[in-house]
mmCIF file of the N, C-alpha and C atoms, coordinates in Angstrom:
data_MODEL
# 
_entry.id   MODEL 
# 
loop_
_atom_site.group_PDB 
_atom_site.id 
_atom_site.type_symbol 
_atom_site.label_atom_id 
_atom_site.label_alt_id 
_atom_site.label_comp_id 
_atom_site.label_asym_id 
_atom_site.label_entity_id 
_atom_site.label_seq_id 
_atom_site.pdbx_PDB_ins_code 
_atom_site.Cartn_x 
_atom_site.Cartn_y 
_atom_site.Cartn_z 
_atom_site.occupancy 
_atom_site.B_iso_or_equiv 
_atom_site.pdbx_formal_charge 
_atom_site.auth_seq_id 
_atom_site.auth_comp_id 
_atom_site.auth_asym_id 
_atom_site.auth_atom_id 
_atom_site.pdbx_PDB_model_num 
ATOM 1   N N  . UNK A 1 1  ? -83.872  126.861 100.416 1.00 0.00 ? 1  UNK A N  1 
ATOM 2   C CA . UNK A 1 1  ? -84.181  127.665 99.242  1.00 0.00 ? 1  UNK A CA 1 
ATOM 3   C C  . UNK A 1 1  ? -84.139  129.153 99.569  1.00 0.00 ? 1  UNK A C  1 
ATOM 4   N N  . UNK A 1 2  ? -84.463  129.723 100.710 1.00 0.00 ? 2  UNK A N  1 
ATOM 5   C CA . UNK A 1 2  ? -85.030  130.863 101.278 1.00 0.00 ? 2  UNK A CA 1 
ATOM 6   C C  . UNK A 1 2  ? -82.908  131.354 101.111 1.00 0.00 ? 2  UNK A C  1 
ATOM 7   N N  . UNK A 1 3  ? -82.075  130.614 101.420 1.00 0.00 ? 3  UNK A N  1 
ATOM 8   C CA . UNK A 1 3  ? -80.940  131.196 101.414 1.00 0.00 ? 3  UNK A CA 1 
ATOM 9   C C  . UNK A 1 3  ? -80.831  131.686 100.091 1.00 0.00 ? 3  UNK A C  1 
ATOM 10  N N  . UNK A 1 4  ? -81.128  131.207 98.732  1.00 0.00 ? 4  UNK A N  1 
ATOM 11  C CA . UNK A 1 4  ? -80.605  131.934 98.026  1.00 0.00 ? 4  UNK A CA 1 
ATOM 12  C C  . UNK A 1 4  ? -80.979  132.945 97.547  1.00 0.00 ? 4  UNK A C  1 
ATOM 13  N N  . UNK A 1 5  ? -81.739  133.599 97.871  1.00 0.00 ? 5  UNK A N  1 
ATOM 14  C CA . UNK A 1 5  ? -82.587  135.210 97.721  1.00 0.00 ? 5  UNK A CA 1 
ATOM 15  C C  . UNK A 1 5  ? -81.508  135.792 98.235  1.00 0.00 ? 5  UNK A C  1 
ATOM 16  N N  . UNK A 1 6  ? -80.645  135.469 99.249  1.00 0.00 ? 6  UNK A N  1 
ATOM 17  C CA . UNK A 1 6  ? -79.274  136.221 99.561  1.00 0.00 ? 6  UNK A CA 1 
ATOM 18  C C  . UNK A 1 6  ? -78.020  136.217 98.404  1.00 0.00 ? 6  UNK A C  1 
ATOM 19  N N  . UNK A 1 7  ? -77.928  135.290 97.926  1.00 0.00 ? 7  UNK A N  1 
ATOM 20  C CA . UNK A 1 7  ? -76.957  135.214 97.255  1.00 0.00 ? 7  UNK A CA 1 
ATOM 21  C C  . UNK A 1 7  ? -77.708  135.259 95.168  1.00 0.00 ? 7  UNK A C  1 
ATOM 22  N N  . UNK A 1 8  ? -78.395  135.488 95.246  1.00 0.00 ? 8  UNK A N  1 
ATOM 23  C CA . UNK A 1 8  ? -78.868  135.508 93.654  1.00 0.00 ? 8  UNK A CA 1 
ATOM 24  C C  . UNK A 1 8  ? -79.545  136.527 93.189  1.00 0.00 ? 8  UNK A C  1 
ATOM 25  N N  . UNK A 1 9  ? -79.362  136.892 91.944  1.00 0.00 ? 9  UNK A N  1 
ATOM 26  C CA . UNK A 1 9  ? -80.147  138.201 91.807  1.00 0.00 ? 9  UNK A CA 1 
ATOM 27  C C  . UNK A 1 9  ? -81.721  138.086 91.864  1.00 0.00 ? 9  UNK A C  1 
ATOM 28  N N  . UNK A 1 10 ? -82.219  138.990 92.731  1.00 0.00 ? 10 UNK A N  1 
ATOM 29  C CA . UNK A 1 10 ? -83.788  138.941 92.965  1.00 0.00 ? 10 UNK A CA 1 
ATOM 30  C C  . UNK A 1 10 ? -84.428  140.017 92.622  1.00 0.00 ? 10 UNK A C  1 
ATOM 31  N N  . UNK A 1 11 ? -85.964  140.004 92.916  1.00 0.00 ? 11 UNK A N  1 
ATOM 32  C CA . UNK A 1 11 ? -86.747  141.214 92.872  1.00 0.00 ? 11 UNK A CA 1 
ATOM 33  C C  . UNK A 1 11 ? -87.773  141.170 94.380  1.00 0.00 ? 11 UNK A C  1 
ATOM 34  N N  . UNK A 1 12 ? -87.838  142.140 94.793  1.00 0.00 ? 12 UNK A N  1 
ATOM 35  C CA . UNK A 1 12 ? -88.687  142.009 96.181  1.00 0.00 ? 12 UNK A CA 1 
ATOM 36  C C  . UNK A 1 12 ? -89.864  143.013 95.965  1.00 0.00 ? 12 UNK A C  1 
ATOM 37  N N  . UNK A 1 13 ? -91.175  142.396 96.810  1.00 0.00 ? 13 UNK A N  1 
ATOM 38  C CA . UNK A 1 13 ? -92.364  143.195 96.502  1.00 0.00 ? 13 UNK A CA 1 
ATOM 39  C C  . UNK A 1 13 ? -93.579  142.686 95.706  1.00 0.00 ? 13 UNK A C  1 
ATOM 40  N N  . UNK A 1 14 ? -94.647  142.777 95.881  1.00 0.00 ? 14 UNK A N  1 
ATOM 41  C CA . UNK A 1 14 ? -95.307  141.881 94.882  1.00 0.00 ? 14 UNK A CA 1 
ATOM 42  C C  . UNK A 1 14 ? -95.828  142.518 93.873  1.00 0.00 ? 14 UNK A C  1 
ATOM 43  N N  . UNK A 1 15 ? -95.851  143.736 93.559  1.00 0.00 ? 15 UNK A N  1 
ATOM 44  C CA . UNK A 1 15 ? -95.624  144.498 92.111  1.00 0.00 ? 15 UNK A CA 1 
ATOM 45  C C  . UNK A 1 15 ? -94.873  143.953 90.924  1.00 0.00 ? 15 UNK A C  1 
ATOM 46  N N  . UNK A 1 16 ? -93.161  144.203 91.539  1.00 0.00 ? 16 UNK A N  1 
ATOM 47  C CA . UNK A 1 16 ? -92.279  144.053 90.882  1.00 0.00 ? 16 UNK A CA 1 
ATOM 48  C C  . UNK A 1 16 ? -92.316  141.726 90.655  1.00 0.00 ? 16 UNK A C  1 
ATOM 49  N N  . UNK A 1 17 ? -92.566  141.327 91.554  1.00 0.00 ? 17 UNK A N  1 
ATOM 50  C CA . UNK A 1 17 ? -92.451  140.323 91.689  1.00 0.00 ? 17 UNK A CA 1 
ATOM 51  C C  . UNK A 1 17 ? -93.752  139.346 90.122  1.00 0.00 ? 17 UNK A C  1 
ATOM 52  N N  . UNK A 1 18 ? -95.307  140.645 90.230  1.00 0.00 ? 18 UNK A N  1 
ATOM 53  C CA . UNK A 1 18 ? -95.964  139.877 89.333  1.00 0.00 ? 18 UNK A CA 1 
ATOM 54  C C  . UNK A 1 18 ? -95.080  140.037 87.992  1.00 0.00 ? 18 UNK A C  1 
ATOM 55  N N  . UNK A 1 19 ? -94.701  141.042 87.857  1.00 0.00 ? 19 UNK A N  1 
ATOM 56  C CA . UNK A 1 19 ? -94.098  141.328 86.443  1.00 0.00 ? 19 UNK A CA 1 
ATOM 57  C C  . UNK A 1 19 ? -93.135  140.185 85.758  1.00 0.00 ? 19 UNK A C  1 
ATOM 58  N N  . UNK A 1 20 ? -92.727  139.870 87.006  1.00 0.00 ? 20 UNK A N  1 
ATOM 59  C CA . UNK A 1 20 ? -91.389  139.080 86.530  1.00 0.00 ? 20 UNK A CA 1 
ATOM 60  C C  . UNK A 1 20 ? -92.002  137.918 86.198  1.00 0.00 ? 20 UNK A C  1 
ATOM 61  N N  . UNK A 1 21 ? -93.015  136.757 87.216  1.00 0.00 ? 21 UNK A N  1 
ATOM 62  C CA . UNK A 1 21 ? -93.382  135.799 86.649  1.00 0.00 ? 21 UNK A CA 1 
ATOM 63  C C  . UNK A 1 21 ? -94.374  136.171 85.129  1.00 0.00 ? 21 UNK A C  1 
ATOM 64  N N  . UNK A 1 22 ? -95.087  136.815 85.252  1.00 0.00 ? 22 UNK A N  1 
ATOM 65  C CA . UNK A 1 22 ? -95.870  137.407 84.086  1.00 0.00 ? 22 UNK A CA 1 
ATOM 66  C C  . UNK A 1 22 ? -94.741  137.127 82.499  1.00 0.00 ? 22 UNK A C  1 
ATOM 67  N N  . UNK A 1 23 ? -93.571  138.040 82.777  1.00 0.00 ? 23 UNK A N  1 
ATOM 68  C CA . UNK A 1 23 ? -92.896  137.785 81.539  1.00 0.00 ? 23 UNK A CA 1 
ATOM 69  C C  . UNK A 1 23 ? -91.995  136.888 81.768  1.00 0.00 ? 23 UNK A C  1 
ATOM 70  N N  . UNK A 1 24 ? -91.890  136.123 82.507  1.00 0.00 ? 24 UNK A N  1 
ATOM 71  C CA . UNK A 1 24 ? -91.097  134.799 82.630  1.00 0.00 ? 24 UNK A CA 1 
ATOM 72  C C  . UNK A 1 24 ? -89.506  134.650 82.841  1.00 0.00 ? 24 UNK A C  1 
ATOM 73  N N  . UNK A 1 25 ? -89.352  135.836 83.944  1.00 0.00 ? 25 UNK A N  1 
ATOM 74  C CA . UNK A 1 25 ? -88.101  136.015 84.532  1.00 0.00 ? 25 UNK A CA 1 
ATOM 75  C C  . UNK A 1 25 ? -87.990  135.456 85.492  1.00 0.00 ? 25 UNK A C  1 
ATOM 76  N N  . UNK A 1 26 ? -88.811  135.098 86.195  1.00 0.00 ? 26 UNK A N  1 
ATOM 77  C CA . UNK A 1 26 ? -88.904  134.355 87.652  1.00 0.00 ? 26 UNK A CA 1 
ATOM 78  C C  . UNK A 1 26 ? -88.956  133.258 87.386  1.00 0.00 ? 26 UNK A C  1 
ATOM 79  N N  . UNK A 1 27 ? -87.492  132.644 88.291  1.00 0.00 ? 27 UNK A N  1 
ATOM 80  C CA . UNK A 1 27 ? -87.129  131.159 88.227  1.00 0.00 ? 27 UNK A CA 1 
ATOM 81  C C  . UNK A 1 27 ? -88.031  130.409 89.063  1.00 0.00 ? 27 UNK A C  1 
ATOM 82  N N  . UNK A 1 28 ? -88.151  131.048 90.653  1.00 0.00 ? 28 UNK A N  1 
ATOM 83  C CA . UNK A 1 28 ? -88.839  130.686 91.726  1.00 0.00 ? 28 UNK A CA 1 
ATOM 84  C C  . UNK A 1 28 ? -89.311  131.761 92.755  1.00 0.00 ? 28 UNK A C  1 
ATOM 85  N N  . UNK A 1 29 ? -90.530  131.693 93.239  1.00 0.00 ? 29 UNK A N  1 
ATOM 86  C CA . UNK A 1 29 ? -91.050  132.668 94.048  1.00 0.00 ? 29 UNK A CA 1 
ATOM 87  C C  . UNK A 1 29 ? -91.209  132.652 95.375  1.00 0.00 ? 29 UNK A C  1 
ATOM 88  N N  . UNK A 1 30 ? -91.425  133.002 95.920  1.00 0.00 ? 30 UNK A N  1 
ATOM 89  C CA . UNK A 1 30 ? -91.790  133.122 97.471  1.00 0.00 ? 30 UNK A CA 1 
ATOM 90  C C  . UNK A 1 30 ? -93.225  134.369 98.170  1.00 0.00 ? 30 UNK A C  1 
ATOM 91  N N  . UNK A 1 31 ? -93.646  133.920 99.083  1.00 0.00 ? 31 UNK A N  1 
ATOM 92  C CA . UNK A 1 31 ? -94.719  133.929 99.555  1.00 0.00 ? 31 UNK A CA 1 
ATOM 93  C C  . UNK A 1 31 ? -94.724  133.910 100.714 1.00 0.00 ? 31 UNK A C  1 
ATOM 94  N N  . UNK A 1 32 ? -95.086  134.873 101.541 1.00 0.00 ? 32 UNK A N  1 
ATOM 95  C CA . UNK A 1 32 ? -95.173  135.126 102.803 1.00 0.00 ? 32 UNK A CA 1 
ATOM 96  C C  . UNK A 1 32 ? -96.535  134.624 103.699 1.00 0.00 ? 32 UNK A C  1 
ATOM 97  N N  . UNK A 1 33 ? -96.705  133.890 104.491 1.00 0.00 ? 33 UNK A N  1 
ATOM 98  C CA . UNK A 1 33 ? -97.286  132.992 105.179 1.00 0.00 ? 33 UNK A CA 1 
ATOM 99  C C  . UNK A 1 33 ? -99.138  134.421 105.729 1.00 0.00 ? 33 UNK A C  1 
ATOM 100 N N  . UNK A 1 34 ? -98.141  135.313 106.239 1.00 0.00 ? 34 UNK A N  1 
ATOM 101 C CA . UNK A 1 34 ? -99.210  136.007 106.972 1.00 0.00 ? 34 UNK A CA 1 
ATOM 102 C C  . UNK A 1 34 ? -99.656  136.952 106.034 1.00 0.00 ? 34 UNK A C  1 
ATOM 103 N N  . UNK A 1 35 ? -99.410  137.196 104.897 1.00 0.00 ? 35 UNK A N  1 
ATOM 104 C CA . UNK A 1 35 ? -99.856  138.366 103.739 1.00 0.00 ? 35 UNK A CA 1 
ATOM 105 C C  . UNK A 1 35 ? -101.319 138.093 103.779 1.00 0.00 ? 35 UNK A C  1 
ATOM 106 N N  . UNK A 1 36 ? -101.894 138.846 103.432 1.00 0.00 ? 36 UNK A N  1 
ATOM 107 C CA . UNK A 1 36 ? -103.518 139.133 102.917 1.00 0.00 ? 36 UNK A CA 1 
ATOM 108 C C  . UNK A 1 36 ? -103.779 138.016 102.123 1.00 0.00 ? 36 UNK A C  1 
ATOM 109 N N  . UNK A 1 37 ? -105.050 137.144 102.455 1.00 0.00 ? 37 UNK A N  1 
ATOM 110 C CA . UNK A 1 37 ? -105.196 135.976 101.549 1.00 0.00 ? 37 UNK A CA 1 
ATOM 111 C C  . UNK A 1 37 ? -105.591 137.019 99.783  1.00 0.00 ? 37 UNK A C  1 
ATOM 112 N N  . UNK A 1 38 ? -105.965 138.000 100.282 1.00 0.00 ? 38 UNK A N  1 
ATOM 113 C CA . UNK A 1 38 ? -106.226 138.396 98.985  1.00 0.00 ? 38 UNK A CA 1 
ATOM 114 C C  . UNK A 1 38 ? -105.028 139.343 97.956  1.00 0.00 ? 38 UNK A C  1 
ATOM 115 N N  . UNK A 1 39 ? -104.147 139.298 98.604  1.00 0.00 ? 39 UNK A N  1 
ATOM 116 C CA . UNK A 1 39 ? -102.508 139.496 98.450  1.00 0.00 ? 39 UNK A CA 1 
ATOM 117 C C  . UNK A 1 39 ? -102.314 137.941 97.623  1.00 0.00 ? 39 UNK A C  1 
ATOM 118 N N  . UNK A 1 40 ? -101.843 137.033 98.590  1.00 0.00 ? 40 UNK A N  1 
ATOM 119 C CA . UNK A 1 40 ? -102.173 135.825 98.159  1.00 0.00 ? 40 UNK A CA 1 
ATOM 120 C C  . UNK A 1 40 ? -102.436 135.248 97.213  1.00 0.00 ? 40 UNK A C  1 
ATOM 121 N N  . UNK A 1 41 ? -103.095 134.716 97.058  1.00 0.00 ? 41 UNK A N  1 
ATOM 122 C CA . UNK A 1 41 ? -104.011 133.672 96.519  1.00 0.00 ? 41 UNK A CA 1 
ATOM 123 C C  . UNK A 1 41 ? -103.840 134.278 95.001  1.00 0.00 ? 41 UNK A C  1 
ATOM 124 N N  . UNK A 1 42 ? -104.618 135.396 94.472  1.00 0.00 ? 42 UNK A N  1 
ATOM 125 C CA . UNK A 1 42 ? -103.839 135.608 93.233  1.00 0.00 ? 42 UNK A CA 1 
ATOM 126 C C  . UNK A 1 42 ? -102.749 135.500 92.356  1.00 0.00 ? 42 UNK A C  1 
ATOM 127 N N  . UNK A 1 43 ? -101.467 135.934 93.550  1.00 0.00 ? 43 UNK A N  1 
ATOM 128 C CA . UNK A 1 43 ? -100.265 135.703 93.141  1.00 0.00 ? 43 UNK A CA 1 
ATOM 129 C C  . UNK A 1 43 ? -99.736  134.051 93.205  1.00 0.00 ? 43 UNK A C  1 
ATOM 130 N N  . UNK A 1 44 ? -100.142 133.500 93.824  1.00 0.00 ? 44 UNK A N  1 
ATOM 131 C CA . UNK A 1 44 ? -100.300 131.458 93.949  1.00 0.00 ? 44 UNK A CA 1 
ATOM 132 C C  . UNK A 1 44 ? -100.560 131.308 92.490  1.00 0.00 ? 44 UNK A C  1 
ATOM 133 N N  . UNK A 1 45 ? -101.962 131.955 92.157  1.00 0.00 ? 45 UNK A N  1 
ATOM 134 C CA . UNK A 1 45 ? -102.632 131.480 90.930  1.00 0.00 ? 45 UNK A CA 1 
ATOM 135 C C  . UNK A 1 45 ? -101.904 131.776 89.847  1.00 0.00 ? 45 UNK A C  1 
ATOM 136 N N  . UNK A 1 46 ? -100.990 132.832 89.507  1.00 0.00 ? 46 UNK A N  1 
ATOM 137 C CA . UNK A 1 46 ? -100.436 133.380 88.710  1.00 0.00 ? 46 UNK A CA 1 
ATOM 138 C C  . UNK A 1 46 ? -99.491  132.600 88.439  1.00 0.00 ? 46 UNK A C  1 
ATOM 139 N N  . UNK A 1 47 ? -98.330  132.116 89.627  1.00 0.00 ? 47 UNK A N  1 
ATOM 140 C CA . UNK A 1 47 ? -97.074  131.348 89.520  1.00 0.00 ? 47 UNK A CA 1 
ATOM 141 C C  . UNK A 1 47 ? -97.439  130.058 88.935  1.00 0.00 ? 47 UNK A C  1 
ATOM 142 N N  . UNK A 1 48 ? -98.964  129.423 89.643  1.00 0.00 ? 48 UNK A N  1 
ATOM 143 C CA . UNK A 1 48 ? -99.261  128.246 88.583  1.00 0.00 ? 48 UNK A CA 1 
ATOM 144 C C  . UNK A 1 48 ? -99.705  128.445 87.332  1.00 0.00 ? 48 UNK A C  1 
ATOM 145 N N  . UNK A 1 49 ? -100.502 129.114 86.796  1.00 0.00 ? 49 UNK A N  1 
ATOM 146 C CA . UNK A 1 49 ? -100.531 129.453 85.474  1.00 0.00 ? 49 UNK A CA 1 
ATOM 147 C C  . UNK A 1 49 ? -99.455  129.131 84.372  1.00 0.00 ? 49 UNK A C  1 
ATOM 148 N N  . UNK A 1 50 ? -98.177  130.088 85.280  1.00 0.00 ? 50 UNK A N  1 
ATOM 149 C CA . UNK A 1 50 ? -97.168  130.451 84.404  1.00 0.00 ? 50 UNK A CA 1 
ATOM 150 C C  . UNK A 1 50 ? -95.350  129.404 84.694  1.00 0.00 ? 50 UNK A C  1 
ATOM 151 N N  . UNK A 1 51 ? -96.075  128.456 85.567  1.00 0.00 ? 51 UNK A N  1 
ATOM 152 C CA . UNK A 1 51 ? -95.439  127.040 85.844  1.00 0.00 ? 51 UNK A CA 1 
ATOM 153 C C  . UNK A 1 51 ? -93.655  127.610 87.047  1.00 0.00 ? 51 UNK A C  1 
ATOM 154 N N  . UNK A 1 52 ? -94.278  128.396 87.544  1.00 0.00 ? 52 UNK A N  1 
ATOM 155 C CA . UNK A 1 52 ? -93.578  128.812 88.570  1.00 0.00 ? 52 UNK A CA 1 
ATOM 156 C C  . UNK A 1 52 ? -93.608  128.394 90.039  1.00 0.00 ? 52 UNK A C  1 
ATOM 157 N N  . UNK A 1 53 ? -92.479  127.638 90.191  1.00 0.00 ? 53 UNK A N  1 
ATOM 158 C CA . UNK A 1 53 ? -92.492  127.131 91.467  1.00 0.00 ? 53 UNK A CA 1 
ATOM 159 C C  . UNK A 1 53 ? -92.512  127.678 92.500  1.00 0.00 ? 53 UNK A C  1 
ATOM 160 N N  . UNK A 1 54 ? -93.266  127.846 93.943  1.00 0.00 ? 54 UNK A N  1 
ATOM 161 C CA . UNK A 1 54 ? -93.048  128.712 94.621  1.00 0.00 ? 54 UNK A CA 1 
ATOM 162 C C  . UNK A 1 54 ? -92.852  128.085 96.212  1.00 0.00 ? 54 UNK A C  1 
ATOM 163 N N  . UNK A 1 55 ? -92.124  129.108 96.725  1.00 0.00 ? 55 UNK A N  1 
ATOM 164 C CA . UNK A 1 55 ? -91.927  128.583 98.464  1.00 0.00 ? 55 UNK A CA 1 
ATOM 165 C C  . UNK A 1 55 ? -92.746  129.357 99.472  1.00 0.00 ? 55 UNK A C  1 
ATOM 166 N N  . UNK A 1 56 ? -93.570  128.973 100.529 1.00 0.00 ? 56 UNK A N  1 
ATOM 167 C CA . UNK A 1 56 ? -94.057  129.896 102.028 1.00 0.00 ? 56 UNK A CA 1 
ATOM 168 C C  . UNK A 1 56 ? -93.237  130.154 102.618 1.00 0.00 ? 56 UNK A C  1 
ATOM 169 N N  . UNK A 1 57 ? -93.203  131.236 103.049 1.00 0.00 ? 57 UNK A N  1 
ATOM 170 C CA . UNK A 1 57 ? -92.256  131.743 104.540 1.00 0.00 ? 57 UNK A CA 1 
ATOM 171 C C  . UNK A 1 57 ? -92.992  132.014 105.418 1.00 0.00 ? 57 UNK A C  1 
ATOM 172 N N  . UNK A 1 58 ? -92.601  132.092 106.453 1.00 0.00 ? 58 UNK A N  1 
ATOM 173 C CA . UNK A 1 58 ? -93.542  131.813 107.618 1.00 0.00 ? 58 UNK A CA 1 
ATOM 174 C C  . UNK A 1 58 ? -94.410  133.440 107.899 1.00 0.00 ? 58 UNK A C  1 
ATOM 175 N N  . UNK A 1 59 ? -93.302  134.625 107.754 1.00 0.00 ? 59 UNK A N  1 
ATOM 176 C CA . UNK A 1 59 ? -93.798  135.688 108.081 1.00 0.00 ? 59 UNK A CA 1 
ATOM 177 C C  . UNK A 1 59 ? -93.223  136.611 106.518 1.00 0.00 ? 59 UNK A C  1 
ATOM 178 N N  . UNK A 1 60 ? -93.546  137.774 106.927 1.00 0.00 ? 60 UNK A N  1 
ATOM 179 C CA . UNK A 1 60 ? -92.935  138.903 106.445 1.00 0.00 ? 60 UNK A CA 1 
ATOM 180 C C  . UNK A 1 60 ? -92.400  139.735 106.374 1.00 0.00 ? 60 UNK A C  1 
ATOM 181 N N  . UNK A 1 61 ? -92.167  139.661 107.948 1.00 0.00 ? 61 UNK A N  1 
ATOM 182 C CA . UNK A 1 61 ? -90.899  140.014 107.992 1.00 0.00 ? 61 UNK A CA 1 
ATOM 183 C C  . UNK A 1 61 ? -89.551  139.496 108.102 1.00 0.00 ? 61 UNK A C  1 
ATOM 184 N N  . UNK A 1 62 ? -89.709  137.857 107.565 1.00 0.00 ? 62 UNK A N  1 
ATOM 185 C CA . UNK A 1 62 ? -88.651  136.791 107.801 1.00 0.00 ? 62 UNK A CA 1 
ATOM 186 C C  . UNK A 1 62 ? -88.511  136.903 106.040 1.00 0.00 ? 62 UNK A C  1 
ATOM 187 N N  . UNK A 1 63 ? -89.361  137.226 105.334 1.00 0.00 ? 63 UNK A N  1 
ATOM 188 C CA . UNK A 1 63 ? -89.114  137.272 103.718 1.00 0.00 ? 63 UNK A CA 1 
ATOM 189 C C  . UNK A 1 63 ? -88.166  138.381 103.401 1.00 0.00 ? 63 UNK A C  1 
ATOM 190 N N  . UNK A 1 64 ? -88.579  139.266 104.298 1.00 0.00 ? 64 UNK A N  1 
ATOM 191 C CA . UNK A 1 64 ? -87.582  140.591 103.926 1.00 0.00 ? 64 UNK A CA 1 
ATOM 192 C C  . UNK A 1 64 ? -86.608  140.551 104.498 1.00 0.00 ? 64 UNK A C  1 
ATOM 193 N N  . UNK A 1 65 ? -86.268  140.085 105.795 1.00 0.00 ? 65 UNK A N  1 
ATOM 194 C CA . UNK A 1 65 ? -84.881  139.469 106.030 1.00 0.00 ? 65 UNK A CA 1 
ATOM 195 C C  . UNK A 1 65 ? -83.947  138.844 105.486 1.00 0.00 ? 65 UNK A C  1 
ATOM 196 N N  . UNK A 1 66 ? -84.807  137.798 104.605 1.00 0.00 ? 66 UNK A N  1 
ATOM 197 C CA . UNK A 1 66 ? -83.910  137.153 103.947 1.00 0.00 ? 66 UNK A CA 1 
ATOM 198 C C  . UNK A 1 66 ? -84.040  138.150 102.280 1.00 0.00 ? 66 UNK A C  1 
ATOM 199 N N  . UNK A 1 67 ? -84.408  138.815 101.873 1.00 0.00 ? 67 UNK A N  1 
ATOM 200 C CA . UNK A 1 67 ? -83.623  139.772 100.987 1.00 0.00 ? 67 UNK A CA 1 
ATOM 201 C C  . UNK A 1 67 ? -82.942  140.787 101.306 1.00 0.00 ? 67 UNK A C  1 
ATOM 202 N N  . UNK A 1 68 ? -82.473  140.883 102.523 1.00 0.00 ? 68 UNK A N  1 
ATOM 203 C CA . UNK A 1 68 ? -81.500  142.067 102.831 1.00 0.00 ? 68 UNK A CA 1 
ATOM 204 C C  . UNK A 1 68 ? -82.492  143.150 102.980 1.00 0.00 ? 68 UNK A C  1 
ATOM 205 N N  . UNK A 1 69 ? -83.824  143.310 103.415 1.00 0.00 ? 69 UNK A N  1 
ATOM 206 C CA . UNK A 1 69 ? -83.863  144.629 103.377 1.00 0.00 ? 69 UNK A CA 1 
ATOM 207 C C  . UNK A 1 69 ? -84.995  144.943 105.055 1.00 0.00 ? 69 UNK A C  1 
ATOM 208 N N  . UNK A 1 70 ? -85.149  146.300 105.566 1.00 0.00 ? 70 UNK A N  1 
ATOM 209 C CA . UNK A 1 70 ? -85.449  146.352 106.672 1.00 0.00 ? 70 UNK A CA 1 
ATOM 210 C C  . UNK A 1 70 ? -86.731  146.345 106.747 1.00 0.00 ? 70 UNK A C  1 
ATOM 211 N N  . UNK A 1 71 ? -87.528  146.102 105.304 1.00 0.00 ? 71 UNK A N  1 
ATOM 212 C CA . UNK A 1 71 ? -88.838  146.043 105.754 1.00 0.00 ? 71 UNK A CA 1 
ATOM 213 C C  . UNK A 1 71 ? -89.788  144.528 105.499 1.00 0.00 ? 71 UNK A C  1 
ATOM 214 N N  . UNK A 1 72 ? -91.202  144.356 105.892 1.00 0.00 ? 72 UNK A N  1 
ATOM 215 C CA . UNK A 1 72 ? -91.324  143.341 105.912 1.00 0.00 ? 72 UNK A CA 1 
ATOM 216 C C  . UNK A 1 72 ? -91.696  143.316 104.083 1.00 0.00 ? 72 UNK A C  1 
ATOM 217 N N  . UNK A 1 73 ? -92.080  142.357 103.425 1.00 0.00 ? 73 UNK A N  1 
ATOM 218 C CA . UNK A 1 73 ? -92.325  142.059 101.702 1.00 0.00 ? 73 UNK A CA 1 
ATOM 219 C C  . UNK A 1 73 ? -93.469  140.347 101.927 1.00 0.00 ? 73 UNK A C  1 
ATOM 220 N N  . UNK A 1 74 ? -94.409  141.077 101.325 1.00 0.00 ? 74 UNK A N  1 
ATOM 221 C CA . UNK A 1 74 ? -95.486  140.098 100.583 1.00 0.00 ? 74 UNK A CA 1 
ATOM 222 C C  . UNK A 1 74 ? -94.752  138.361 100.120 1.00 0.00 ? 74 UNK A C  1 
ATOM 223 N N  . UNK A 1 75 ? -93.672  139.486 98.800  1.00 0.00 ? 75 UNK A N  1 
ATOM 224 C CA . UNK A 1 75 ? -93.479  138.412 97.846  1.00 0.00 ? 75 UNK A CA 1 
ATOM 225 C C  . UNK A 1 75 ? -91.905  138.953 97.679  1.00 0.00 ? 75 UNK A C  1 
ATOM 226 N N  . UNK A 1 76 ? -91.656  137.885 96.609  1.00 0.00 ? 76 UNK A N  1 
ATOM 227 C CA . UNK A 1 76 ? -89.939  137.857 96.001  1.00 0.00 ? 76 UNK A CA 1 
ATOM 228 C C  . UNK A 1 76 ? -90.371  136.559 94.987  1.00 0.00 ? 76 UNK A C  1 
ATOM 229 N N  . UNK A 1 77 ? -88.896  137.134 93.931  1.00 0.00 ? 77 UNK A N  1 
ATOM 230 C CA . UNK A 1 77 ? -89.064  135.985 93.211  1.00 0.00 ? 77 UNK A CA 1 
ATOM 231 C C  . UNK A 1 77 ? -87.162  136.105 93.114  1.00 0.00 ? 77 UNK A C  1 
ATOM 232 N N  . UNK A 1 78 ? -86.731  134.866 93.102  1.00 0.00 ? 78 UNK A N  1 
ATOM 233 C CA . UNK A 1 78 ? -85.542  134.727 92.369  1.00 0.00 ? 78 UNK A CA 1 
ATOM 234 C C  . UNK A 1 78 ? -85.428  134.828 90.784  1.00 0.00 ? 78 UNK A C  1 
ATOM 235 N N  . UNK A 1 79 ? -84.716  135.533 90.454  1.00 0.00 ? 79 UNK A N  1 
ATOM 236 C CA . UNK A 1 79 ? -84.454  135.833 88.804  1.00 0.00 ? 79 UNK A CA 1 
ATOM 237 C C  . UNK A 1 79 ? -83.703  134.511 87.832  1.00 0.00 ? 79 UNK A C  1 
ATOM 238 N N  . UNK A 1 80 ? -84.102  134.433 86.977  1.00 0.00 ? 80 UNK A N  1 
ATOM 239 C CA . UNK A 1 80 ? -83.079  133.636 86.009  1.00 0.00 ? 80 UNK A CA 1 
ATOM 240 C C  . UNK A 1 80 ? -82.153  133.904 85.471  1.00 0.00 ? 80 UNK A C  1 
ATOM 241 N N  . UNK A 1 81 ? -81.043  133.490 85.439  1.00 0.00 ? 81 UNK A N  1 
ATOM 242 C CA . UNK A 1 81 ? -79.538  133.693 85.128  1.00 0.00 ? 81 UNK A CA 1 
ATOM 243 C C  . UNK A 1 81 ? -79.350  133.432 83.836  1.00 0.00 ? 81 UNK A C  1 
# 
């Protein structure tokens, strides 16, 4: 799953990331293993709320790897097409 954050249009960050499940752009999310449980756990609660499936990654800086970018990221969500 983590591959297609490379190849699909995304959003990275967990700002930009609540917005999207919030208004229901986010197909599927992701979640970084070592983030702040209080980073966390909110954003978990949110994706279930709003029936959003989500994946762990182990780190955060393996989340931001896999969106192309050089820093580490909380969160991501894949967008809907």
């Amino acid at each position: 799953m983590l591959e297609k954050l490379q190849s699909s249009g995304r959003l990275v960050g967990l700002k930009q990331s609540k917005k999207a499940v919030r208004e229901g752009l986010a197909e599927h999310a992701f979640i970084a293993e070592d983030a702040e449980e209080r980073v966390k756990r909110p954003f978990i609660e949110l994706c279930a709320e709003n029936g959003i499936a989500y994946t762990t990654v182990e780190t955060m800086q393996k989340l931001g790897e896999a969106c192309k970018i050089d820093v580490p990221t909380a969160a991501a969500v894949i967008l809907k097409q």
